[in-house]
C-alpha positions in Angstrom: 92.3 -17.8 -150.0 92.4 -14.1 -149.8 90.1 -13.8 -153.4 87.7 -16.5 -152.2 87.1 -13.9 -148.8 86.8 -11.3 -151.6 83.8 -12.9 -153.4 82.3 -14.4 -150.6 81.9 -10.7 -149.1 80.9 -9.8 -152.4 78.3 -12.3 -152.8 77.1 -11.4 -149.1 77.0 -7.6 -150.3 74.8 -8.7 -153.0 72.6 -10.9 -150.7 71.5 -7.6 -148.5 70.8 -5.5 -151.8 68.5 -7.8 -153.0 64.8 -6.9 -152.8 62.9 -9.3 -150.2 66.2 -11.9 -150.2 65.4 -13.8 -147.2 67.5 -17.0 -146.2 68.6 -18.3 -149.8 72.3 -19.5 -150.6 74.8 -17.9 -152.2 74.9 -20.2 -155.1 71.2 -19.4 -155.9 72.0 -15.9 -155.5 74.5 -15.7 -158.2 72.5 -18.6 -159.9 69.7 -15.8 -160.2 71.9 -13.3 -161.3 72.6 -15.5 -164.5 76.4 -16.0 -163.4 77.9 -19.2 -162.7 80.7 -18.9 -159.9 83.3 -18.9 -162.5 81.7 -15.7 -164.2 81.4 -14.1 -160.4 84.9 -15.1 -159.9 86.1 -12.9 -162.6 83.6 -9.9 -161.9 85.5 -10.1 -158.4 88.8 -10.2 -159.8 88.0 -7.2 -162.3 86.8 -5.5 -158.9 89.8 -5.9 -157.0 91.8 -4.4 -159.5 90.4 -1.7 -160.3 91.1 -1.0 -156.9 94.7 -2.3 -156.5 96.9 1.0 -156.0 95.6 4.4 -156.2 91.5 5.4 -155.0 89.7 5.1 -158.3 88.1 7.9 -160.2 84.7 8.8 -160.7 83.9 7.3 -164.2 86.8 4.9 -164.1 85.5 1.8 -165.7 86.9 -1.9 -166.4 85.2 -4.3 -168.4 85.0 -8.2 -168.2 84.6 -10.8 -169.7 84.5 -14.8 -169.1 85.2 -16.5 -172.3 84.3 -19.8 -171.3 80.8 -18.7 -170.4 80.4 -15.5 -172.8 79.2 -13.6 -169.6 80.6 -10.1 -169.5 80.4 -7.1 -168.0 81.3 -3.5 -167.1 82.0 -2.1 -163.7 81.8 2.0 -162.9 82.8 4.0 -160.6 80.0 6.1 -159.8 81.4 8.1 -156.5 84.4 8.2 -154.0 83.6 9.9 -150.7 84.7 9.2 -147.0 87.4 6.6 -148.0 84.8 4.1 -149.6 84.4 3.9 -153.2 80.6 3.5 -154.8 80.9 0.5 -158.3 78.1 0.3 -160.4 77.9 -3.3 -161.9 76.5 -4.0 -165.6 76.6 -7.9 -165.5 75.4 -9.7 -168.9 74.7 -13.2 -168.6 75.5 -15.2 -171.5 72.7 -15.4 -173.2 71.0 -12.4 -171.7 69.8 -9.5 -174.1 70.2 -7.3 -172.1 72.2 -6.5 -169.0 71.3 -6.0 -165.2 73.0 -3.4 -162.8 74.1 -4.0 -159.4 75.3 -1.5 -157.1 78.7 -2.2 -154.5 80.2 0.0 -151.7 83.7 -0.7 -151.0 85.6 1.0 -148.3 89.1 1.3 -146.8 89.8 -0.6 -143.5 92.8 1.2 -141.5 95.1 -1.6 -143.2 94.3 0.3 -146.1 92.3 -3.0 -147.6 89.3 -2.1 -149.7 85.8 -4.2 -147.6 83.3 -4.7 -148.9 80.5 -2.9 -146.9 76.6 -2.7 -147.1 
């Protein structure tokens, strides 16, 4: 339950940083992105991780990969700063030459859980 919240708030995140995104579904969404839901599944598991434990480093990075797809992808951290961490996504889309970047914001609830914020 608790990692189909996670990439649902992911996938909403995603939904407000696309450029003129209106009312489309979050299927399309990652549809557009070239990911199926099991390829956004992983990217959100990576995600999590990387933030399971300690705060994250600037420059951190984890990579992923779905090997039933061939999507892949590398996620940064490109700042920490008032208790929220900044992730810059390179997703790949099987197939894809080349990747595409999406930028996350994740910050610290006082439960200490990392949300997903716009």
């Amino acid at each position: 339950m608790k990692a189909w919240i996670s990439s649902t708030v992911m996938t909403v995140a995603l939904l407000g940083m696309a450029a003129g995104v209106e009312a489309k579904s979050i299927s399309r969404i990652i549809a557009e992105m070239g990911l199926s839901p099991a390829d956004f599944e992983v990217l959100s598991a990576t995600s999590a991780a990387m933030l399971a434990g300690s705060t994250p480093r600037v420059g951190e990075e984890s990579t992923w990969v779905n090997d039933a797809t061939g999507s892949k992808g590398t996620i940064r951290v490109r700042d920490v700063r008032d208790n929220c961490v900044h992730l810059q996504h390179f997703i790949q889309p099987e197939g894809a030459e080349q990747s595409r970047e999406v930028r996350t914001r994740r910050c610290r609830d006082a439960g200490g859980n990392w949300i997903l914020t716009p």
